[in-house]
N, C-alpha and C positions, 0 to 999 in steps of 0.2 A: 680382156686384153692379155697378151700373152708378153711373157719375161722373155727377151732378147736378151743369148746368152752367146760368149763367142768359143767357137769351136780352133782348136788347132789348126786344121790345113785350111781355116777358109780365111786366113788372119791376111788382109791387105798392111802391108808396111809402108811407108812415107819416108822417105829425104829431107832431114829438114836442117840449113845452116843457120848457125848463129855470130852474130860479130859479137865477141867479148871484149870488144874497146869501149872501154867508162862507164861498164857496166858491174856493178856491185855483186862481190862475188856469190853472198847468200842466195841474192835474189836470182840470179842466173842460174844457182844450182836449183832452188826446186823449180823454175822450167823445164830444165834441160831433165831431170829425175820425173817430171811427168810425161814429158814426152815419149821418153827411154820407157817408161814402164805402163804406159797407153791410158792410163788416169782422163786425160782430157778426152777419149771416146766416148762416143753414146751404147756402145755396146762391153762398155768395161764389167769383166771377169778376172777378181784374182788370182783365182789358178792357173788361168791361161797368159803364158807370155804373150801379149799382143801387140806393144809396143812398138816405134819407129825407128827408126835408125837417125841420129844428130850427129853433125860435124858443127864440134865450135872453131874456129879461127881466132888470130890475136891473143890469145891464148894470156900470153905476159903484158898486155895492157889494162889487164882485168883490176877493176878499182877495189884497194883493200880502208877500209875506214876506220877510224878510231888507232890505236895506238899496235893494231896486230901483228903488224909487220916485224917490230922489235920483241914482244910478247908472246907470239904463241907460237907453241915449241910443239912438233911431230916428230913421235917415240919410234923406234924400231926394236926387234929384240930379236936376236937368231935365237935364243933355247941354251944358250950357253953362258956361264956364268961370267958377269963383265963385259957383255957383247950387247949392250944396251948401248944404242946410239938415239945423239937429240939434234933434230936441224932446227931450225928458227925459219920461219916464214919467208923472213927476207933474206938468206939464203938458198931458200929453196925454190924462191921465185927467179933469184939468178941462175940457179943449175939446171931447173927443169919444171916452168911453170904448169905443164902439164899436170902434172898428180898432184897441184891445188885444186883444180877443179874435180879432176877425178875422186881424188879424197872427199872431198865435197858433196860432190855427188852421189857418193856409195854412199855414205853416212845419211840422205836422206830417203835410201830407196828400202822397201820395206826384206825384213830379214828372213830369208823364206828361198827355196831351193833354185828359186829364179835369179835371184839377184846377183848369180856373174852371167848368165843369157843375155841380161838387161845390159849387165856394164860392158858387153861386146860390142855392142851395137851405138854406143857412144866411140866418137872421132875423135881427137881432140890436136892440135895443131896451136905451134907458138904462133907463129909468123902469119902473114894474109893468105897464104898458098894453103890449099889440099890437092890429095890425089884421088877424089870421087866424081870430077867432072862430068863423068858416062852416066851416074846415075841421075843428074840433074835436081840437084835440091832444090827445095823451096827456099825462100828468103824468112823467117821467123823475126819478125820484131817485137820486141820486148818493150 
């Protein structure tokens, strides 16, 4: 029996939406991180980007559990001394729920020269609306 391995130019991509309403944000990130990184293939190869392309929707409905909201604080630092900046969860869910997920989701995708390939190919949208309708996603339920 011979090892099915996947080749670059022969890599079929997939459309796939996700609704993030009441849905737990861990567990929607490693979905969305196996899909983006083709995990769930039968022809998975780690060197080869093979993964699909995801559009999540609802973005700021996304259900956060236990006390995180007030607790957990995302760092920035420009390189400059006193240029360290801290948001809190739930501020950051009012300004811009998108880069919870996206945070999210880098953080579970493996660290290796693919790993901004993969995070392009992620969509992410607050509200019910995208602009990928031409491509025709699939429905992904969780």
């Amino acid at each position: 029996m011979k090892t099915i391995l996947q080749k670059p130019g022969r890599v079929k991509r997939k459309w796939w939406i996700i609704d993030a309403e009441k849905k737990v944000l861990g567990r929607l990130a490693v979905k969305v991180a196996e899909k983006i990184s083709g995990r769930g293939k039968i022809d998975y190869t780690p060197h080869v980007d093979g993964g699909d392309f995801v559009i999540v929707i609802n973005a700021e409905k996304v259900k956060i559990t236990g006390s995180k909201m007030a607790e957990k604080v995302y760092y920035t630092y420009s390189g400059y001394l006193g240029h360290q900046k801290k948001i809190t969860l739930q501020e950051l869910m009012k300004k811009k729920p998108e880069l919870v997920i996206e945070h999210a989701v880098k953080g579970m995708i493996n660290r290796n020269k693919l790993k901004a390939k993969m995070l392009k190919r992620l969509k992410i949208f607050a509200g019910p609306e995208h602009r990928h309708q031409a491509q025709n996603p699939e429905v992904l339920d969780l």
